[in-house]
C-alpha positions as CSV (number, residue, x, y, z in Angstrom):
1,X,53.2,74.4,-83.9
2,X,51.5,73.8,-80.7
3,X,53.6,70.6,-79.0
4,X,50.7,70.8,-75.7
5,X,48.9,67.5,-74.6
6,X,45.4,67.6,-75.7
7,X,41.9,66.7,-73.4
8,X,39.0,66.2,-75.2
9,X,35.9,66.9,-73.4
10,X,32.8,65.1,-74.5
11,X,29.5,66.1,-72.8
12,X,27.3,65.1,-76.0
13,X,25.4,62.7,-75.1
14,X,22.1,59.9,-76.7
15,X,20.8,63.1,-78.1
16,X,23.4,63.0,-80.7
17,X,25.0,59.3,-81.1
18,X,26.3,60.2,-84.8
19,X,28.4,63.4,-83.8
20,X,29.4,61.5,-80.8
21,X,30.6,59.2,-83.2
22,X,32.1,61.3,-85.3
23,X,34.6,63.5,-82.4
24,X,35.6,59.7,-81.0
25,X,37.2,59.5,-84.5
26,X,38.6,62.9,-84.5
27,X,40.2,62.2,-80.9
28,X,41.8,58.9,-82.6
29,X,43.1,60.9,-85.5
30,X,44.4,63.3,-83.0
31,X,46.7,61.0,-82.0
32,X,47.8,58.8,-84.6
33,X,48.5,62.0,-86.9
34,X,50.0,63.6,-83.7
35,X,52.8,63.3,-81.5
36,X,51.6,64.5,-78.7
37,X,49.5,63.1,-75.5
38,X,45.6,62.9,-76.2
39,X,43.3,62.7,-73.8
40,X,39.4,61.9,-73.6
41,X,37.2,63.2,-70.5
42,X,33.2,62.2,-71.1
43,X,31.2,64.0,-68.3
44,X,27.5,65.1,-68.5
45,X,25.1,63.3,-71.6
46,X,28.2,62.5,-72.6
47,X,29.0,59.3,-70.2
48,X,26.4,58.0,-72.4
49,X,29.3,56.5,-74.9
50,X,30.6,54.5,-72.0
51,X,27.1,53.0,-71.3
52,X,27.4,49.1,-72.1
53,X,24.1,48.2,-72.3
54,X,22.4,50.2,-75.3
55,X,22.0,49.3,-78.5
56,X,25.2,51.6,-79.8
57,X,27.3,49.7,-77.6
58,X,29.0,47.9,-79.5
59,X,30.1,50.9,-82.2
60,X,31.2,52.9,-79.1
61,X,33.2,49.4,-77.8
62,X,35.3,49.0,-80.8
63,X,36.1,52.7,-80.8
64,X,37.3,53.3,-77.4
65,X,38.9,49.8,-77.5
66,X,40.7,51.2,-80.8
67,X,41.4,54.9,-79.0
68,X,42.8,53.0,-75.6
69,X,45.6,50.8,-78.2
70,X,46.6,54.2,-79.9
71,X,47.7,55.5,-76.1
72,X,44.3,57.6,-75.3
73,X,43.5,57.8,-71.9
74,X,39.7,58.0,-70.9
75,X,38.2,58.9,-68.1
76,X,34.7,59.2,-67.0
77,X,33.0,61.9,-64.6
78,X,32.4,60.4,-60.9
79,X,29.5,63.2,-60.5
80,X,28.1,62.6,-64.1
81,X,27.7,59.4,-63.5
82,X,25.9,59.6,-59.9
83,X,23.7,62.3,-61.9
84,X,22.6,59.7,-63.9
85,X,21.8,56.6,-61.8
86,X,25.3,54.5,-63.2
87,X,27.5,52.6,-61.7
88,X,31.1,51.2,-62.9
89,X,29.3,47.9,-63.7
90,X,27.2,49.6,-66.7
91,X,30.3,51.4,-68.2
92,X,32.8,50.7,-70.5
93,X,36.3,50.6,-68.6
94,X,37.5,54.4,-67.9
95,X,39.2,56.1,-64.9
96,X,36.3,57.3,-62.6
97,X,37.7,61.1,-62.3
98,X,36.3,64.3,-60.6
99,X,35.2,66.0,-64.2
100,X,35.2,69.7,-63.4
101,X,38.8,69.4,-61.3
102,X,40.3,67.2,-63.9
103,X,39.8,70.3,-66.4
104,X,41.1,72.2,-64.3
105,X,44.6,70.7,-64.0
106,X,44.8,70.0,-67.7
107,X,44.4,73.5,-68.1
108,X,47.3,74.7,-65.5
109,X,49.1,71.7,-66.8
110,X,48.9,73.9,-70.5
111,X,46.7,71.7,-72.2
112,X,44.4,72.3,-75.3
113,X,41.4,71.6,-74.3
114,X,38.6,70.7,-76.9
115,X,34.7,70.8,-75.9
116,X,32.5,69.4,-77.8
């Protein structure tokens, strides 16, 4: 049985709302069936789920707000973001994180990473 923390890497964007969706569920069953530390990283199209003001907003809300209560950390790519135009004021709360470095660590730190 692997006991590592887990990062979850989300760089699906608007392109595909529904499997979005559907891995933001995964991450949540991730934890609550697991005892170990998960963590969510969106970077690329996929700082699109922390976009407030879109009509999916307020799915995407209840789910990160339901991921943050089961101990999920999120965290949003500073580059990704300035790639895009968006500032903190547009996003859902996340840590603003270096995307690519952040990766990196987990993966020295002996994380599974998942990329979806």
């Amino acid at each position: 049985m692997n006991n590592a923390p887990t990062l979850v890497v989300l760089t699906t964007g608007k392109e595909a709302f529904v499997r979005a969706n559907a891995i933001l569920q995964m991450t949540l069953m991730l934890r609550k069936f697991g005892q170990n530390p998960v963590e969510l990283l969106v970077l690329g199209p996929g700082i699109e789920i922390l976009r407030s003001n879109q009509k999916n907003s307020p799915l995407f809300s209840q789910q990160l707000e339901a991921m943050k209560k089961a101990g999920i950390e999120i965290a949003v790519c500073e580059q990704s973001m300035e790639n895009l135009g968006l500032t903190p004021d547009q996003m859902f709360e996340a840590t603003i994180v270096r995307g690519g470095e952040e990766v990196a660590r987990r993966i020295q730190g002996g994380y599974t990473i998942l990329t979806f």
